[in-house]
C-alpha positions as CSV (number, residue, x, y, z in Angstrom):
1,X,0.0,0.0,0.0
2,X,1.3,3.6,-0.8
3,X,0.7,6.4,1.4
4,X,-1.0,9.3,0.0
5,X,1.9,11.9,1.1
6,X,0.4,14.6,-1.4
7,X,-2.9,14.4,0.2
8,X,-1.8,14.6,3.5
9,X,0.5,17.9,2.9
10,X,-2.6,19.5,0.7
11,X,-4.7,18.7,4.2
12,X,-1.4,20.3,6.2
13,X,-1.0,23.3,4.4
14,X,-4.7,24.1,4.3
15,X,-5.0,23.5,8.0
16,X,-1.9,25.8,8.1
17,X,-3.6,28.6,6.2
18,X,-6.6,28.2,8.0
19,X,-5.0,28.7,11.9
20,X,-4.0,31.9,10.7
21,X,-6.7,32.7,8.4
22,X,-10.0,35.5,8.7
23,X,-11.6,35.2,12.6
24,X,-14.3,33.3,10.9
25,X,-11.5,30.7,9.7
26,X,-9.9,30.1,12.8
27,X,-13.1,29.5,14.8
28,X,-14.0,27.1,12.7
29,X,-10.4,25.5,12.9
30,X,-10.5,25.0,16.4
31,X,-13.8,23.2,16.3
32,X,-12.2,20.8,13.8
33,X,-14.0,22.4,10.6
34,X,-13.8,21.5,8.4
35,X,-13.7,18.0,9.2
36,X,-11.5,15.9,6.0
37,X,-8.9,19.0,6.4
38,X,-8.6,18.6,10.3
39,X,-8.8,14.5,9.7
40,X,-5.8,14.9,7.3
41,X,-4.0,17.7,9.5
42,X,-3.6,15.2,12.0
43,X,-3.0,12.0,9.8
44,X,-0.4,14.4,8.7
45,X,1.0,15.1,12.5
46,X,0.6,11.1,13.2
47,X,2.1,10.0,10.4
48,X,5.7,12.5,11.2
49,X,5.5,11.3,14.8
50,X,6.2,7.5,13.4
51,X,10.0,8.8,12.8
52,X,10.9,6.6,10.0
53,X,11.8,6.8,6.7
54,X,8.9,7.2,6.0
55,X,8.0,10.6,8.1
56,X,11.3,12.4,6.2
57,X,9.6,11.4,3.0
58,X,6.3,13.0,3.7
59,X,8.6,16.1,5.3
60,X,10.1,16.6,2.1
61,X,6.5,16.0,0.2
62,X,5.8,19.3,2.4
63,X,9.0,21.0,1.4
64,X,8.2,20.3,-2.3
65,X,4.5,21.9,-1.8
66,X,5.4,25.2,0.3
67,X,3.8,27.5,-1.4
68,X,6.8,30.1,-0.3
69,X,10.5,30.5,1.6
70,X,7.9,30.9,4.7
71,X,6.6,27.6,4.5
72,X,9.8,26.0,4.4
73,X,10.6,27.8,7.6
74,X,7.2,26.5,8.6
75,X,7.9,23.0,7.9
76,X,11.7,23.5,9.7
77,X,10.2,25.1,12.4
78,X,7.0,22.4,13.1
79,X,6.9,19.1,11.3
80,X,11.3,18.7,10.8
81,X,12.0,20.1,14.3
82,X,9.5,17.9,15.9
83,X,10.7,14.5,14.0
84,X,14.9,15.9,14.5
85,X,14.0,15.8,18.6
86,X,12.2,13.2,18.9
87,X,13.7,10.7,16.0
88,X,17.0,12.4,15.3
89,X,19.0,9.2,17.1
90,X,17.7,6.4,14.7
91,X,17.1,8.9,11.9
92,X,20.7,11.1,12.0
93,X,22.4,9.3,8.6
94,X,19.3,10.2,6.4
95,X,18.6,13.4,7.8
96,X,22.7,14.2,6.8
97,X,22.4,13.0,3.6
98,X,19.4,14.8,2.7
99,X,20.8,17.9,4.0
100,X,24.3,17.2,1.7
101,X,21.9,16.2,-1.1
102,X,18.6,18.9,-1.1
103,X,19.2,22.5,-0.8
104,X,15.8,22.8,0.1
105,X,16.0,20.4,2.9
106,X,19.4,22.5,3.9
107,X,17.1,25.4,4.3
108,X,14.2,23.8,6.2
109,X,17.1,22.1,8.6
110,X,18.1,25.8,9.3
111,X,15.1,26.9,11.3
112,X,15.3,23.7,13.3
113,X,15.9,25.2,17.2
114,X,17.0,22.5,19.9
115,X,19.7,23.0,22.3
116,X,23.1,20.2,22.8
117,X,21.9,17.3,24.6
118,X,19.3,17.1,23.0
119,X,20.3,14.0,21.1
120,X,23.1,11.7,21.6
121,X,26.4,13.0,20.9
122,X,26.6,11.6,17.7
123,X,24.0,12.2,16.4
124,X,24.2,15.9,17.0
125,X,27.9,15.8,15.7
126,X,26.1,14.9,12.4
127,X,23.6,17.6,12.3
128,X,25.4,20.3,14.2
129,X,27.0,21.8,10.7
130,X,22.9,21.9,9.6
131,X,21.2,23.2,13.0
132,X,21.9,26.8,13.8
133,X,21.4,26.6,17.3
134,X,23.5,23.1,17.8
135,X,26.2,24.6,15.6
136,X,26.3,27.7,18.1
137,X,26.5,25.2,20.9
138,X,29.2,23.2,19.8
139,X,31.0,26.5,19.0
140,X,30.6,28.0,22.6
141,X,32.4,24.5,23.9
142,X,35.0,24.8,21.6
């Protein structure tokens, strides 16, 4: 069975839009309205929280579909920064060679904020030269 990635981000970027959207949108937002978007929203938050291979491909299905440079810092910020600190152990060798390989990836990786110790040593060793704010850790012990 394939996973409908593309349907899921289409469901996370209009659940996106519509937090931040008229009054009228975000009322009906936080009372789940409507309902397929808010279903897919969170099939889209589920399926991240997994922390597999398969969670960095739906991240970089979101990457490909921001609609701007703000969504990629969106997507860094929410999605990648939430599967980095909770997955980024089992998960540091892909999330490397995506950053070495996708510029776009680079750039969501960039607005990625956790602090050293979050991860194992290791792991942060590999994703320190992508992660600002591990970077400026590892800097400061230097």
């Amino acid at each position: 069975m394939t996973e409908d990635f593309e349907g899921l981000a289409c469901s996370w970027w209009e659940g996106t839009r519509l937090a931040s959207g008229t009054r009228e949108e975000r009322t009906a937002w936080n009372l789940g309205e409507p309902a397929d978007v808010d279903a897919g929203y969170e099939a889209t938050v589920e399926r991240i929280d997994q922390g597999d291979e398969g969670s960095l491909e739906l991240v970089m299905t979101l990457l490909r579909s921001a609609p701007d440079d703000f969504g990629v810092v969106l997507v860094g910020a929410g999605p990648l920064e939430d599967l980095v600190k909770e997955h980024g152990n089992g998960l540091s060798l892909q999330i490397e060679q995506l950053a070495r390989q996708c510029p776009l990836f680079t750039r969501a990786l960039s607005s990625v904020w956790m602090s050293s110790g979050t991860l194992s040593p290791e792991a942060e060793g590999r994703l320190a030269p992508w992660i600002p704010t591990l970077r400026a850790d590892r800097d400061r012990r230097s």
